[in-house]
mmCIF file of the N, C-alpha and C atoms, coordinates in Angstrom:
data_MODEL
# 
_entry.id   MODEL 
# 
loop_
_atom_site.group_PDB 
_atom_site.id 
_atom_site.type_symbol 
_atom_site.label_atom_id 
_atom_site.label_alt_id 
_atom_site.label_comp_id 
_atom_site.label_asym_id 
_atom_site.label_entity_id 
_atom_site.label_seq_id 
_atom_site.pdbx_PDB_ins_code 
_atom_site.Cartn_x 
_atom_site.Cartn_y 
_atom_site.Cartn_z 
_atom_site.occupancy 
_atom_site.B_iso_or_equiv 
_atom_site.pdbx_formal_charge 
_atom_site.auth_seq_id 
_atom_site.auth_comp_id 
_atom_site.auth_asym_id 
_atom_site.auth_atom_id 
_atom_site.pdbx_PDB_model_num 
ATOM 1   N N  . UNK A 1 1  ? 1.087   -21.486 -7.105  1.00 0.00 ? 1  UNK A N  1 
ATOM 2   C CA . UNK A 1 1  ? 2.408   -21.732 -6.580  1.00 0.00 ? 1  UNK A CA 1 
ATOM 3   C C  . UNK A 1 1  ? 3.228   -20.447 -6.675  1.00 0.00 ? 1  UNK A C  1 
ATOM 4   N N  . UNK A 1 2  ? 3.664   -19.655 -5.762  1.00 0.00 ? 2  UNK A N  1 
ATOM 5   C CA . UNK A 1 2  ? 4.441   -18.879 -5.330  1.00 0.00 ? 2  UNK A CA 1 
ATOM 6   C C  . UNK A 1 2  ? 5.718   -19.321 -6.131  1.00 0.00 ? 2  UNK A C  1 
ATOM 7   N N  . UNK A 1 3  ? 6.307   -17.849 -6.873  1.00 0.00 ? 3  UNK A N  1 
ATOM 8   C CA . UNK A 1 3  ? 7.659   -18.130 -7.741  1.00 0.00 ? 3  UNK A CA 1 
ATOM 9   C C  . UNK A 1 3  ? 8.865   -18.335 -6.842  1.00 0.00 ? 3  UNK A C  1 
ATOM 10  N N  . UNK A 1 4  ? 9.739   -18.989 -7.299  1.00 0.00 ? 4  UNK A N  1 
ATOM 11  C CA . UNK A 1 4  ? 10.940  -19.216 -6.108  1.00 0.00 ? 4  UNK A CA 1 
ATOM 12  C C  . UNK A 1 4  ? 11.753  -17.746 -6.013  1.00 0.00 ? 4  UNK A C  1 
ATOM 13  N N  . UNK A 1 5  ? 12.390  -17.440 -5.220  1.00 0.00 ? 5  UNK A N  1 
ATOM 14  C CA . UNK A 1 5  ? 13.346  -16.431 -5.841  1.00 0.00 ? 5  UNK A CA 1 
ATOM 15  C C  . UNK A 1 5  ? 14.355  -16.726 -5.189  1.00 0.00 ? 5  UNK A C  1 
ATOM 16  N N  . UNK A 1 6  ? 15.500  -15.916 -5.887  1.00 0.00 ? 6  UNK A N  1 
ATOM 17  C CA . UNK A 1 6  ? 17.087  -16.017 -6.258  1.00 0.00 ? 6  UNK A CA 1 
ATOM 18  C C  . UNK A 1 6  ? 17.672  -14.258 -5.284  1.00 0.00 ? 6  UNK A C  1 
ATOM 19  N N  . UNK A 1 7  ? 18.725  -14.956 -4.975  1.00 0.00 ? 7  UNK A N  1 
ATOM 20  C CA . UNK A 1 7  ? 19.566  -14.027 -4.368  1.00 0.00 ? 7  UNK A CA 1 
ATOM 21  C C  . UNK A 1 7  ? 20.619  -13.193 -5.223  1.00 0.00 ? 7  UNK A C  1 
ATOM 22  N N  . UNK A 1 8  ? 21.301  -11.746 -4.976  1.00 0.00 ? 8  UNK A N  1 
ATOM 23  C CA . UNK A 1 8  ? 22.289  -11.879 -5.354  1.00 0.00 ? 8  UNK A CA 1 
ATOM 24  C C  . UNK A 1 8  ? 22.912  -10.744 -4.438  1.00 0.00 ? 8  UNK A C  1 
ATOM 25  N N  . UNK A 1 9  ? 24.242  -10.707 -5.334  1.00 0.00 ? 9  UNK A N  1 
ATOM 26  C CA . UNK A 1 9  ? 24.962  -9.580  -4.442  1.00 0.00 ? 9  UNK A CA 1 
ATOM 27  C C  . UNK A 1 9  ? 25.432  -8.113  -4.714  1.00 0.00 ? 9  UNK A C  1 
ATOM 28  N N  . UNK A 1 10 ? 25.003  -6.888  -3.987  1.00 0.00 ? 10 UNK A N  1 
ATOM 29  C CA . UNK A 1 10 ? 25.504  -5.758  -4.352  1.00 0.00 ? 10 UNK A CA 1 
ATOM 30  C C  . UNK A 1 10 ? 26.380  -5.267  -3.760  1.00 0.00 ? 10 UNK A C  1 
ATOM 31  N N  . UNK A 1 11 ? 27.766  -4.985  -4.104  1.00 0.00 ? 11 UNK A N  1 
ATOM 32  C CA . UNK A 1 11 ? 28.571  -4.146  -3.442  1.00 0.00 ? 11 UNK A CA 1 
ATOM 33  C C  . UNK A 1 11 ? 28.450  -2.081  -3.502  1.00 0.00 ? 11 UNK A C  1 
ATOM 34  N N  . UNK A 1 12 ? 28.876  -1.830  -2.192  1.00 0.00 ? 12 UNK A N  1 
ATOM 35  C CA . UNK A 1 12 ? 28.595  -0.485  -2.037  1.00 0.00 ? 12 UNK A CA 1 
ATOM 36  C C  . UNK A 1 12 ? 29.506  -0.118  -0.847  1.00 0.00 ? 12 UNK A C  1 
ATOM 37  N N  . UNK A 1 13 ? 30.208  0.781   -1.341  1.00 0.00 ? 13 UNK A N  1 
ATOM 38  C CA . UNK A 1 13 ? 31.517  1.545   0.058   1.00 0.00 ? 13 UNK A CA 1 
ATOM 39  C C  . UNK A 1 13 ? 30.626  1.631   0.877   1.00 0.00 ? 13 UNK A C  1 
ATOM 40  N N  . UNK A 1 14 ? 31.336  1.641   1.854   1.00 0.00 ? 14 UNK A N  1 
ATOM 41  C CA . UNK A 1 14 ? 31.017  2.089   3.757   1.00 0.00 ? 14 UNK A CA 1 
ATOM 42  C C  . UNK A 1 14 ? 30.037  3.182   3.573   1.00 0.00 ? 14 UNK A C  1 
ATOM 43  N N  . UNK A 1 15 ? 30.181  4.603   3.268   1.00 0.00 ? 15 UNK A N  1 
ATOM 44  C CA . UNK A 1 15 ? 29.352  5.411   3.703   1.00 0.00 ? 15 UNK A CA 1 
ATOM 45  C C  . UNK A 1 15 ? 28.049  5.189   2.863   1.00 0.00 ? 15 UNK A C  1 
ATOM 46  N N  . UNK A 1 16 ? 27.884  4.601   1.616   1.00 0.00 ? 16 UNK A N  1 
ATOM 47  C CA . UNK A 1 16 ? 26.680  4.313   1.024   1.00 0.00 ? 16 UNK A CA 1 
ATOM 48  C C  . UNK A 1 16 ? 26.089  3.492   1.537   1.00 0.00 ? 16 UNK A C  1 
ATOM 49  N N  . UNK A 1 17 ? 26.497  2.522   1.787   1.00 0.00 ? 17 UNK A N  1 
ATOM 50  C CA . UNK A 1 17 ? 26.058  1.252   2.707   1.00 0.00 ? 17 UNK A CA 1 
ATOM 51  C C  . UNK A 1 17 ? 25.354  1.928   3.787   1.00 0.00 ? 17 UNK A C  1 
ATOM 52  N N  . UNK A 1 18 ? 26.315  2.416   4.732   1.00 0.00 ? 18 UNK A N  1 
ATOM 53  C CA . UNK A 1 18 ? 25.428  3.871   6.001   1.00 0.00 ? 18 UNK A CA 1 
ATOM 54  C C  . UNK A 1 18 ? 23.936  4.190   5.941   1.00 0.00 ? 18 UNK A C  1 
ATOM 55  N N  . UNK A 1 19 ? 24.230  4.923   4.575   1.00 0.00 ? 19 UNK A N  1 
ATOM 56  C CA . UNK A 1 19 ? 23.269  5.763   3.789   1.00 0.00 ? 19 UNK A CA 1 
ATOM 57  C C  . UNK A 1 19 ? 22.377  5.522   4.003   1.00 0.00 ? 19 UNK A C  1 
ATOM 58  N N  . UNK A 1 20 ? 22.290  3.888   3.207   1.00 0.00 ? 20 UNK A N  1 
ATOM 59  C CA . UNK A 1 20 ? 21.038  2.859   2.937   1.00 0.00 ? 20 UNK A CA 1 
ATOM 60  C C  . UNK A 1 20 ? 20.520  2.239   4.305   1.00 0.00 ? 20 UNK A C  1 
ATOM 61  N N  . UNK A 1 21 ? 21.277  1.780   5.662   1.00 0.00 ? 21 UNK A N  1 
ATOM 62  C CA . UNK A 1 21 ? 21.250  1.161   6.499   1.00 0.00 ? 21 UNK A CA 1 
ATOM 63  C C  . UNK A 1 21 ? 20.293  2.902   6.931   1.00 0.00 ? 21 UNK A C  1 
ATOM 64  N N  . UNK A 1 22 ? 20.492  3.850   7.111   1.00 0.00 ? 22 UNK A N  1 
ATOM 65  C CA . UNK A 1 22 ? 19.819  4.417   7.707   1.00 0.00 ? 22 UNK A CA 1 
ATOM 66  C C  . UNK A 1 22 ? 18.879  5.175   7.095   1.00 0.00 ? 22 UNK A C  1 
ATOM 67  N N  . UNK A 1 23 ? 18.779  5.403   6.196   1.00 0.00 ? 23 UNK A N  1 
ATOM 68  C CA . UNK A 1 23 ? 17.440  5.970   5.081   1.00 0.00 ? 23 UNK A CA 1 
ATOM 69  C C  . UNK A 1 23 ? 16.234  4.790   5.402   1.00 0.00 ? 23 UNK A C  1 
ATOM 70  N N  . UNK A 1 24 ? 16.689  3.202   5.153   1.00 0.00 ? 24 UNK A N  1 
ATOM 71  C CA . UNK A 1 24 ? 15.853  2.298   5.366   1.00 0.00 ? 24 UNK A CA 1 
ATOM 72  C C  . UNK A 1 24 ? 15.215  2.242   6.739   1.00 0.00 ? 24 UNK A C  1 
ATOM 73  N N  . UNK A 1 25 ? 16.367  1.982   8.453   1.00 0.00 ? 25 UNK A N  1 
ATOM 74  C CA . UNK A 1 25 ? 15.433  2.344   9.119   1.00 0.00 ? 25 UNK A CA 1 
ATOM 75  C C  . UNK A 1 25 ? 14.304  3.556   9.421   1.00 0.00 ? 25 UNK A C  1 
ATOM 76  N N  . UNK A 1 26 ? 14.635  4.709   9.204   1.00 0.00 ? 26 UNK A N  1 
ATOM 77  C CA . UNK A 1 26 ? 13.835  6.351   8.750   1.00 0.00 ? 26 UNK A CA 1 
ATOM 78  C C  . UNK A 1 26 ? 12.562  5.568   8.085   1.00 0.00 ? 26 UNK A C  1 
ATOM 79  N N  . UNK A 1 27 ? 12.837  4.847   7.206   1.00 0.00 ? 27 UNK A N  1 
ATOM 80  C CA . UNK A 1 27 ? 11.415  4.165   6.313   1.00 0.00 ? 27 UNK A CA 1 
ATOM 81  C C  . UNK A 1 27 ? 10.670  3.113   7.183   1.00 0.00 ? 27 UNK A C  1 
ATOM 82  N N  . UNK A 1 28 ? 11.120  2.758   8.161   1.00 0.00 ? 28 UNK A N  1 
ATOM 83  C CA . UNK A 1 28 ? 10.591  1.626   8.666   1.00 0.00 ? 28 UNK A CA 1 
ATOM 84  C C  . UNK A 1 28 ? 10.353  0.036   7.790   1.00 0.00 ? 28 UNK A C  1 
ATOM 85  N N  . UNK A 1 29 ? 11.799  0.239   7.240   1.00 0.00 ? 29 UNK A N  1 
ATOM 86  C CA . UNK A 1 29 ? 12.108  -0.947  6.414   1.00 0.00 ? 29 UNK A CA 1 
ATOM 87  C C  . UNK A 1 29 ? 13.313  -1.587  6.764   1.00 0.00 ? 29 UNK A C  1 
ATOM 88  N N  . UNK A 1 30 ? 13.523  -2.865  6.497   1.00 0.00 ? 30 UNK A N  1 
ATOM 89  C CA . UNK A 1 30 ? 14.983  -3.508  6.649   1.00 0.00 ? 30 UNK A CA 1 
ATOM 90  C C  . UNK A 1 30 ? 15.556  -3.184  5.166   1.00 0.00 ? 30 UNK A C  1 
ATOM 91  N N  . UNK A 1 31 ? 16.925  -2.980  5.565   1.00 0.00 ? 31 UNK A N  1 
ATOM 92  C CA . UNK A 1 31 ? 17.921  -2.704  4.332   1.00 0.00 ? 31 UNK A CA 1 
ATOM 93  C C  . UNK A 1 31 ? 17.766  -3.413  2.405   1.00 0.00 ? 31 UNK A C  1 
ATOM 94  N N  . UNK A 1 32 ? 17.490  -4.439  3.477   1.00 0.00 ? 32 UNK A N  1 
ATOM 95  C CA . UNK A 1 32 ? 17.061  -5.417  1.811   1.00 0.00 ? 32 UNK A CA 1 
ATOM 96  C C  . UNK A 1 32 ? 15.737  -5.330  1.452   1.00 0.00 ? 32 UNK A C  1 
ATOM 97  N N  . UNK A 1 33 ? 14.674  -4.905  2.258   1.00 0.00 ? 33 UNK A N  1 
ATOM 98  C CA . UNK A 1 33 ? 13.768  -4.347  1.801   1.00 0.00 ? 33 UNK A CA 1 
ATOM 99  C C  . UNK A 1 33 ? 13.391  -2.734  0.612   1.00 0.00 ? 33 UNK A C  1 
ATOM 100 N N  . UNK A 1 34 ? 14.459  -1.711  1.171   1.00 0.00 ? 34 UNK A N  1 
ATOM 101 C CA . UNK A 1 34 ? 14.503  -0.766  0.501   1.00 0.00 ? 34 UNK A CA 1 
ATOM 102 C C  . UNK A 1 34 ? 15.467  -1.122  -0.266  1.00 0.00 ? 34 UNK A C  1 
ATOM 103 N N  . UNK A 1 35 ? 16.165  -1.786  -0.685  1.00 0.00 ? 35 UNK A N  1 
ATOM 104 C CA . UNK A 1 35 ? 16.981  -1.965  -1.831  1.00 0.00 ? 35 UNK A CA 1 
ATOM 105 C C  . UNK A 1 35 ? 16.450  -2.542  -3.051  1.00 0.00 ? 35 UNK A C  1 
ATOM 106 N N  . UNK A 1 36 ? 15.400  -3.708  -2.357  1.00 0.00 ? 36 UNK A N  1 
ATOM 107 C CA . UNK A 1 36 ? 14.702  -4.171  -3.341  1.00 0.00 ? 36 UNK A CA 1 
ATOM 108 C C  . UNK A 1 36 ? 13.609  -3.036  -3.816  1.00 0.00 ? 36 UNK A C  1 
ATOM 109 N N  . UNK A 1 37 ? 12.713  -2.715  -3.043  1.00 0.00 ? 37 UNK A N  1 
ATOM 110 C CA . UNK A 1 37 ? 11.989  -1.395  -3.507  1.00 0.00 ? 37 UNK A CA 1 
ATOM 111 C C  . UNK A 1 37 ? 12.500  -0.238  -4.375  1.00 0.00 ? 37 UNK A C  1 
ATOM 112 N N  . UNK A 1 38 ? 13.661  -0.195  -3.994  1.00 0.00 ? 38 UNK A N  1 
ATOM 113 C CA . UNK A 1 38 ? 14.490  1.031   -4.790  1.00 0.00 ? 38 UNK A CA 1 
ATOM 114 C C  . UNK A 1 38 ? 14.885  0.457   -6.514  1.00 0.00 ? 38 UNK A C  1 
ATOM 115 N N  . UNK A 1 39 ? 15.190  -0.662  -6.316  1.00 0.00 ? 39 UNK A N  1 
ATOM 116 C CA . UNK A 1 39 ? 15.249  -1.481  -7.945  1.00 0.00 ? 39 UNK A CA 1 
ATOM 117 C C  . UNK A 1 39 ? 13.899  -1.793  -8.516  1.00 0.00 ? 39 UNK A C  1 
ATOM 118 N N  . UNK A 1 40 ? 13.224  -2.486  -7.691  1.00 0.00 ? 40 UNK A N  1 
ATOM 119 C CA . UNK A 1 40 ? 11.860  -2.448  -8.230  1.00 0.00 ? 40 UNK A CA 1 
ATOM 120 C C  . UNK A 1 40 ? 11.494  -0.965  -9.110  1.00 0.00 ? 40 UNK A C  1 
ATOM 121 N N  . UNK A 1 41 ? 11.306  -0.379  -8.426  1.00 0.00 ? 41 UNK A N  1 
ATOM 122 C CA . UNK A 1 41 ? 10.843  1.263   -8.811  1.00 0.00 ? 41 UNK A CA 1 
ATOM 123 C C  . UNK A 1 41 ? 11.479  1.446   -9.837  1.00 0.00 ? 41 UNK A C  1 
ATOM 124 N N  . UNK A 1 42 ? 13.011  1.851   -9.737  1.00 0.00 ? 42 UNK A N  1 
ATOM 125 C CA . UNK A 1 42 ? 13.450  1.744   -11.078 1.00 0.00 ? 42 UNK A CA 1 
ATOM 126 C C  . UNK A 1 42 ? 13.428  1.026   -12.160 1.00 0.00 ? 42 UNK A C  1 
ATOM 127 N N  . UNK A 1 43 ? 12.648  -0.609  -11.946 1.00 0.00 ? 43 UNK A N  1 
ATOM 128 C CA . UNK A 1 43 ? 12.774  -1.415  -13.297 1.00 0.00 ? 43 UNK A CA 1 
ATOM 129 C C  . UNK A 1 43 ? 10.573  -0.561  -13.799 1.00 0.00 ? 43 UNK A C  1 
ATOM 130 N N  . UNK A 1 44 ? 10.100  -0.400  -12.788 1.00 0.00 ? 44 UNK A N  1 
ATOM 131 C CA . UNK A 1 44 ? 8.984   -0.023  -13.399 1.00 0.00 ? 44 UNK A CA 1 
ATOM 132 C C  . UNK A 1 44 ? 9.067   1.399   -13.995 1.00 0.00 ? 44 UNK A C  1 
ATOM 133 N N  . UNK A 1 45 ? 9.585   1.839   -13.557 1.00 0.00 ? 45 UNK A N  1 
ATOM 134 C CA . UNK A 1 45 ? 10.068  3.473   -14.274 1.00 0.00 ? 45 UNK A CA 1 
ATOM 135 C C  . UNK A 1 45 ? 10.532  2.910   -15.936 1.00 0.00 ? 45 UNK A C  1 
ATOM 136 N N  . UNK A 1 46 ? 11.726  2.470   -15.933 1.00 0.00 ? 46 UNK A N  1 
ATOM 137 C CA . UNK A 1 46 ? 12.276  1.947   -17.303 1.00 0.00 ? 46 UNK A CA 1 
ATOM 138 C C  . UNK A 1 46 ? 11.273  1.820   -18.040 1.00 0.00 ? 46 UNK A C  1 
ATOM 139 N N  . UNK A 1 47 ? 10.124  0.371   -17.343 1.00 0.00 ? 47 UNK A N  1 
ATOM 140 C CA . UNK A 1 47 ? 9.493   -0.403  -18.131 1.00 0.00 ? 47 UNK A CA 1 
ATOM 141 C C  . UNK A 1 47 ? 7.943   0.797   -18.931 1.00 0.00 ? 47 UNK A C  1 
ATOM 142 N N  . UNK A 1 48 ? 7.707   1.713   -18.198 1.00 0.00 ? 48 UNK A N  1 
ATOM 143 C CA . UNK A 1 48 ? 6.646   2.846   -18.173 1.00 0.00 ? 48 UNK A CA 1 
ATOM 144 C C  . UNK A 1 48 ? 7.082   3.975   -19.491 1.00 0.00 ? 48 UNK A C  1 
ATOM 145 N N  . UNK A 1 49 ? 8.656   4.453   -19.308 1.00 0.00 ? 49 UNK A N  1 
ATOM 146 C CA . UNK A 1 49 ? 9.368   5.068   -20.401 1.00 0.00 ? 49 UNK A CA 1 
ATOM 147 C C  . UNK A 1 49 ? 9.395   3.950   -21.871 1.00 0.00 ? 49 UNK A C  1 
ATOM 148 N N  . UNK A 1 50 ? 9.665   2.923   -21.926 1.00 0.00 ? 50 UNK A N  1 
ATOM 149 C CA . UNK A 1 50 ? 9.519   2.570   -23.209 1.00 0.00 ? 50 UNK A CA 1 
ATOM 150 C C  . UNK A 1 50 ? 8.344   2.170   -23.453 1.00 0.00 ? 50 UNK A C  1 
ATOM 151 N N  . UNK A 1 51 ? 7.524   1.822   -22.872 1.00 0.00 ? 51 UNK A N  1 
ATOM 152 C CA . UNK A 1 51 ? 6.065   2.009   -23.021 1.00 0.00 ? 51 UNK A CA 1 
ATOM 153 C C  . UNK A 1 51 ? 5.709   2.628   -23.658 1.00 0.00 ? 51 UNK A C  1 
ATOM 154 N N  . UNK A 1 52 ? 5.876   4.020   -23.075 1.00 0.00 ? 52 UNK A N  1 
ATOM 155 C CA . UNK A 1 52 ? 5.602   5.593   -23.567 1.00 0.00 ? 52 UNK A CA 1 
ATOM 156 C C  . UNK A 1 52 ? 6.049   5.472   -24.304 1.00 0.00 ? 52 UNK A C  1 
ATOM 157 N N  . UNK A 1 53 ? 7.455   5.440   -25.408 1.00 0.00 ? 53 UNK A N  1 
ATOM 158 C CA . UNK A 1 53 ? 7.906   5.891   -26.497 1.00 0.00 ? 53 UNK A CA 1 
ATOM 159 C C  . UNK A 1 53 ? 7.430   4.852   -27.174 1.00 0.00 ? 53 UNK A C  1 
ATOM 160 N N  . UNK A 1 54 ? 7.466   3.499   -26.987 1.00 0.00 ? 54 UNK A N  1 
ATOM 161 C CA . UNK A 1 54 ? 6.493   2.716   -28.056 1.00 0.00 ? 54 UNK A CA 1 
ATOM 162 C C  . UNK A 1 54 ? 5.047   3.589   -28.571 1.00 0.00 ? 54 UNK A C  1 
ATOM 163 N N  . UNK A 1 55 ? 4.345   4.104   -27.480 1.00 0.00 ? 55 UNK A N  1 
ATOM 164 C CA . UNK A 1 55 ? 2.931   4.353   -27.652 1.00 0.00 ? 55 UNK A CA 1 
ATOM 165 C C  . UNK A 1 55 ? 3.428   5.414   -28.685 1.00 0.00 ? 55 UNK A C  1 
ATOM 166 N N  . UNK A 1 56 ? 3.880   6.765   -28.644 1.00 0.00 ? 56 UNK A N  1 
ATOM 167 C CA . UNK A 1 56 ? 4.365   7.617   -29.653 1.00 0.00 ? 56 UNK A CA 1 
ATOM 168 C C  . UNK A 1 56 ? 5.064   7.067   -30.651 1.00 0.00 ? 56 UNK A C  1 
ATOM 169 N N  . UNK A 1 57 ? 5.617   6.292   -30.687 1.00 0.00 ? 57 UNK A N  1 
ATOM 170 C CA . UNK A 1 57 ? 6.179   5.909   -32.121 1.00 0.00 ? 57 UNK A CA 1 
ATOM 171 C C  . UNK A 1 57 ? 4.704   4.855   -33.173 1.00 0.00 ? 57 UNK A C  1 
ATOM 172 N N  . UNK A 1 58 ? 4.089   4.475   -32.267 1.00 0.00 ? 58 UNK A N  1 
ATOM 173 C CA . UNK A 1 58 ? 2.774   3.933   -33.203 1.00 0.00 ? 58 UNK A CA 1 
ATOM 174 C C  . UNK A 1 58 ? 1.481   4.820   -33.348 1.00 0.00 ? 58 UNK A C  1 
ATOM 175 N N  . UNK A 1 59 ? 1.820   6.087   -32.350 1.00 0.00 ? 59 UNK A N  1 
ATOM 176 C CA . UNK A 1 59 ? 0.803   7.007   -32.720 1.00 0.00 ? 59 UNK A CA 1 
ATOM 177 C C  . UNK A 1 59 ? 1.754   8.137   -34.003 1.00 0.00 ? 59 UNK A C  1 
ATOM 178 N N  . UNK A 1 60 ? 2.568   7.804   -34.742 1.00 0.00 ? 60 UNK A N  1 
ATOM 179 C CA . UNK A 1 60 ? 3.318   8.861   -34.891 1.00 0.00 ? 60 UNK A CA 1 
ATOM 180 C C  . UNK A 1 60 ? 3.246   10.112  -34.428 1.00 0.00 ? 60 UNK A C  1 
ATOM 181 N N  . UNK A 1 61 ? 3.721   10.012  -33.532 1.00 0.00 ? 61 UNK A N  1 
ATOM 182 C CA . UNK A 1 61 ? 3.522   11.352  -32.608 1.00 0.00 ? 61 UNK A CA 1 
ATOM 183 C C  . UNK A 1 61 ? 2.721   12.584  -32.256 1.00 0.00 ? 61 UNK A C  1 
ATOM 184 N N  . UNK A 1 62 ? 1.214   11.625  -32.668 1.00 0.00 ? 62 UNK A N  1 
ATOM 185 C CA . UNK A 1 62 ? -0.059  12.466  -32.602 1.00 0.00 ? 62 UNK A CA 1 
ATOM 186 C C  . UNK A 1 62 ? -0.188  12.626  -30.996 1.00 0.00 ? 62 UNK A C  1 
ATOM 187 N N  . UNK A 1 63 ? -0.999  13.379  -30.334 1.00 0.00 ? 63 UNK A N  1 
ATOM 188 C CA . UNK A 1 63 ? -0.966  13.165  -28.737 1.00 0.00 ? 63 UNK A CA 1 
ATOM 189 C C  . UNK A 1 63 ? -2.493  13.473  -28.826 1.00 0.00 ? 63 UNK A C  1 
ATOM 190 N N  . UNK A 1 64 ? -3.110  13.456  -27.679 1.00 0.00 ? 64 UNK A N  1 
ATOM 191 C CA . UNK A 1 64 ? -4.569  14.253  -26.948 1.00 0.00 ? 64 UNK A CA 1 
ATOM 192 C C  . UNK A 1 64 ? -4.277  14.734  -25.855 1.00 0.00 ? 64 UNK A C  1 
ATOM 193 N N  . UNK A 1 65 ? -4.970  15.782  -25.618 1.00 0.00 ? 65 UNK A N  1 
ATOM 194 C CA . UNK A 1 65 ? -4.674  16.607  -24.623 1.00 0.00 ? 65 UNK A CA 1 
ATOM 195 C C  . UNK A 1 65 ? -5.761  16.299  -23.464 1.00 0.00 ? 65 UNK A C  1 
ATOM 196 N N  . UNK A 1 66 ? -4.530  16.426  -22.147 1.00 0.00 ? 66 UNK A N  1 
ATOM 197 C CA . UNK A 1 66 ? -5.732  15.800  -21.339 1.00 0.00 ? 66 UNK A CA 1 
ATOM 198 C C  . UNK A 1 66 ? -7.325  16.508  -20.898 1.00 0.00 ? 66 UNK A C  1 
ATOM 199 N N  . UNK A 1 67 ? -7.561  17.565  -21.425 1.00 0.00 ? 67 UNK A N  1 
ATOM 200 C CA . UNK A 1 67 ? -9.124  18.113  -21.951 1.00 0.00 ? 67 UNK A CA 1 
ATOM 201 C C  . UNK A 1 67 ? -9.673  17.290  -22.380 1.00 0.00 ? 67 UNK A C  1 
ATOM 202 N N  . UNK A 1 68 ? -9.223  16.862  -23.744 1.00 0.00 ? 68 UNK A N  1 
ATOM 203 C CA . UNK A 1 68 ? -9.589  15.958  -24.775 1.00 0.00 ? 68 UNK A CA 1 
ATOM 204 C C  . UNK A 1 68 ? -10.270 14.294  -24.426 1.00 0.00 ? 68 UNK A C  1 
ATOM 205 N N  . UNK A 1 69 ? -9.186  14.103  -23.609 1.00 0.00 ? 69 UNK A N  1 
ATOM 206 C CA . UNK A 1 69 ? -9.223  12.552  -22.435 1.00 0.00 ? 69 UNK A CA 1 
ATOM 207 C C  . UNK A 1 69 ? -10.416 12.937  -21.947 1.00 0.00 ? 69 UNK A C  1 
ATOM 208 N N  . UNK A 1 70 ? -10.272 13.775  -21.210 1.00 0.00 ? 70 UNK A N  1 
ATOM 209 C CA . UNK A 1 70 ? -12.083 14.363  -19.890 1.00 0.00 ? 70 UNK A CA 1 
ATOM 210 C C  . UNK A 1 70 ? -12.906 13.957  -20.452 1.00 0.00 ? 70 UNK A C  1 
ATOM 211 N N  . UNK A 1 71 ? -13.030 14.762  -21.152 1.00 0.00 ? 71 UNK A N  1 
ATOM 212 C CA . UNK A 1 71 ? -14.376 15.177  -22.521 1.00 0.00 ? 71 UNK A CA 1 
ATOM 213 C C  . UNK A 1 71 ? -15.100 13.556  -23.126 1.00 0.00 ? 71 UNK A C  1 
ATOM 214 N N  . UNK A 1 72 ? -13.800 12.903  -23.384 1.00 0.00 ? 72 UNK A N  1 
ATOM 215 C CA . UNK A 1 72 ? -14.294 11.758  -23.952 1.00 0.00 ? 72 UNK A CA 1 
ATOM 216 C C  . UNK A 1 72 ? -14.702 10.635  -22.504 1.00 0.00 ? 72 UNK A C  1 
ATOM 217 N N  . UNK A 1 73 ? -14.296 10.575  -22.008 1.00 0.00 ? 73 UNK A N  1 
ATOM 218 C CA . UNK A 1 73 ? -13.972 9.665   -20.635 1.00 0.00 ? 73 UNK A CA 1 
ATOM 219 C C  . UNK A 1 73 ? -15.522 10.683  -20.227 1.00 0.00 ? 73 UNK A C  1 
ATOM 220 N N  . UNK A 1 74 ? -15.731 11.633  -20.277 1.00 0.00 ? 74 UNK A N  1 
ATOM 221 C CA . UNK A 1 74 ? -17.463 12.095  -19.732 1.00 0.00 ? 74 UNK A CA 1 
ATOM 222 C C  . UNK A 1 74 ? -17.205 12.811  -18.333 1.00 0.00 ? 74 UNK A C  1 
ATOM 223 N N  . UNK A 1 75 ? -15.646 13.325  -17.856 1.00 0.00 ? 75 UNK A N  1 
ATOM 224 C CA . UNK A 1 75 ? -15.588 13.666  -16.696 1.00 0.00 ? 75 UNK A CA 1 
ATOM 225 C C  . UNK A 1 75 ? -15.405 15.234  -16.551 1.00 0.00 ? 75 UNK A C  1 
# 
């Protein structure tokens, strides 16, 4: 079963609004399409950064270098 989804509302002055109305067609997207894409992206960005600092705070801030990765991974 497909999740329901919910609407909401963003306000944005005239020339941003523009902006978006025409950056989106350039993309070959409708407006609410790149808006949603544009939040999307940013909630996976967020979600990728605390990721990352979780992973360093339980490695105490040991790292491997990506040599190190190759080498083991056999590539």
């Amino acid at each position: 079963m497909a999740n329901a989804t919910k609407s909401t509302t963003i306000r944005f002055d005239e020339d941003v609004l523009n902006l978006i109305h025409r950056q989106a067609n350039l993309d070959g997207q409708t407006s609410t399409e790149f808006m949603r894409n544009a939040v999307l992206e940013k909630l996976e960005d967020s979600l990728d950064y605390q990721d990352a600092v979780k992973n360093i705070r339980e490695s105490h801030g040991q790292t491997v270098s990506r040599d190190d990765v190759k080498k083991q991974l056999g590539l």
